[in-house]
N, C-alpha and C positions, 0 to 999 in steps of 0.2 A: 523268895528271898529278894530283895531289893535289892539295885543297883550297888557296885563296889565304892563308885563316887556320881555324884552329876556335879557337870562343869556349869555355870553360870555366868553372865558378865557382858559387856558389852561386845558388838560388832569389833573385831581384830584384837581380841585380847589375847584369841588364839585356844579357844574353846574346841575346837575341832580337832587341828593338828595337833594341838597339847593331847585331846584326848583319844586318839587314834595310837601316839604313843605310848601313853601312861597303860592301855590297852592292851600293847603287846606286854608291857616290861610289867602286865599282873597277869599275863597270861590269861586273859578272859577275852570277849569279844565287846565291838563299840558298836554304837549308834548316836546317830545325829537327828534330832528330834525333826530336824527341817526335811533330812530325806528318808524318814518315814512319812512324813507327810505326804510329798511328792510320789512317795511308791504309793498310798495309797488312793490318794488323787488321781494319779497320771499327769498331773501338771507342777509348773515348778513353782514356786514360792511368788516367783513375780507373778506371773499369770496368774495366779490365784489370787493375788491382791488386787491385779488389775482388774480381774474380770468376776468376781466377787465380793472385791470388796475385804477389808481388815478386818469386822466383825465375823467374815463367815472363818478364813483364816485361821482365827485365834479360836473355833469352836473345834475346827479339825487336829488344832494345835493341841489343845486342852486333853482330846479325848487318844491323839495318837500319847501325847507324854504321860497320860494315867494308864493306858495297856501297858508301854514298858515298863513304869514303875510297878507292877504287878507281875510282870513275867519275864523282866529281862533281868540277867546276873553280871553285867559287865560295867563300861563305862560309857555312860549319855550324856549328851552334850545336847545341852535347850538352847534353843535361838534366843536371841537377847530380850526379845520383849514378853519370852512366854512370859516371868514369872508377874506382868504387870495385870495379869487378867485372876482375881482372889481364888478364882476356884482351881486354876492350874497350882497358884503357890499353895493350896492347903494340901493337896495330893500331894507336893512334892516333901511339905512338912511331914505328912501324916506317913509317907513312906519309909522314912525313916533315916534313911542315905547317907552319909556324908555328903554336902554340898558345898562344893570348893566354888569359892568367887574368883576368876582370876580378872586383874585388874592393871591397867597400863595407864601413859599419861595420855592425856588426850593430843597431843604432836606425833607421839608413837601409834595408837590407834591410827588419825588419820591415814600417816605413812604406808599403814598393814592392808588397809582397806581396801586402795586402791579404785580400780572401776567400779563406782558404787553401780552400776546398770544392776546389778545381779540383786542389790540389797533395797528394798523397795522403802525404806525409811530413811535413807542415806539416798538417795537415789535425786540430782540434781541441786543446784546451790551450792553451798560450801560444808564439803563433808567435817571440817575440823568447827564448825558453829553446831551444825547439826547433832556433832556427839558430843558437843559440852552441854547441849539442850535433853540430851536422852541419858546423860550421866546427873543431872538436874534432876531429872523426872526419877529416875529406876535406881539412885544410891541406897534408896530408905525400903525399898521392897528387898533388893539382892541381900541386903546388910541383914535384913530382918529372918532370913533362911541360911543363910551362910555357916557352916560349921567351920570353916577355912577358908583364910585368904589369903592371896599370892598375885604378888606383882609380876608381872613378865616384861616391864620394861628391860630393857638392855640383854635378857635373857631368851636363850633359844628356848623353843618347843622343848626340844630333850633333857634340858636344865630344870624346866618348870615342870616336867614329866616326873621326873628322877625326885624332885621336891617334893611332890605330893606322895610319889609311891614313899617315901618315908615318911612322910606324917602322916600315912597312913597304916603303916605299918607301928609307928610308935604309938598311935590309936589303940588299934587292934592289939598289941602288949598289955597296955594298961589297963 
């Protein structure tokens, strides 16, 4: 059985905390596509960029987000550029899922982000140019997988949690 949702979206739209919540209040378990990586690595997101390189990355990306699309029943949270790589988006299609885009403005993103040291895309310059350049590049990919979408501007994790577990629930009615 496929995941109950997977979250999609840019760096701070709150992909993680949204879905560690939405996790408990469906009573299933989460996963974050980045720290499965990292578990199966032993190294974190940065280091593997740095010392690999983005192409190797996105091959470890690819292949940890298709094991849980086949074995996990909760809710997964991809890091923002998997879906840019065709052969992660066709697994995430082909699995079936629901995939909720959640979506902020890019003032509010910045704000969330914070130390970009940890985000190796974001990471130096000006993080609010950097994610109007990565909201440019990944609108037309997220939109193209998306079964749902939810703004989190001005709205907590718990808000946006509570919103999806009911459109998800009026899904599954229908």
């Amino acid at each position: 059985m496929p995941p109950r949702a997977v979250l999609v979206g840019l760096p701070g739209t709150g992909k993680t905390t949204t879905g560690r919540r939405l996790a408990r209040m469906l009573g299933v378990p989460f996963a974050d596509s980045d720290e499965l990586i990292e578990a199966a690595d032993g190294r974190t997101v940065a280091a593997i960029f740095a010392e690999s390189g983005e192409p190797a990355f996105r091959a470890a990306e690819r292949a940890a987000i298709a094991a849980a699309l086949r074995e996990f029943d909760g809710v997964l949270s991809l890091g923002g550029g998997a879906l840019t790589v065709d052969e992660t988006r066709a697994v995430v299609l082909d699995a079936g899922a629901p995939v909720v885009l959640l979506e902020a403005t890019i003032s509010t993103l910045a704000e969330r982000v914070g130390d970009t040291s940890t985000r190796p895309l974001l990471d130096g310059g000006d993080p609010a140019a950097r994610l109007q350049t990565l909201s440019d590049q990944r609108r037309a990919v997220y939109e193209a997988v998306a079964t749902m979408r939810v703004d989190t501007t001005g709205r907590t994790p718990g808000q946006v949690a509570a919103h999806i577990a009911a459109k998800l629930h009026e899904k599954a009615r229908a």
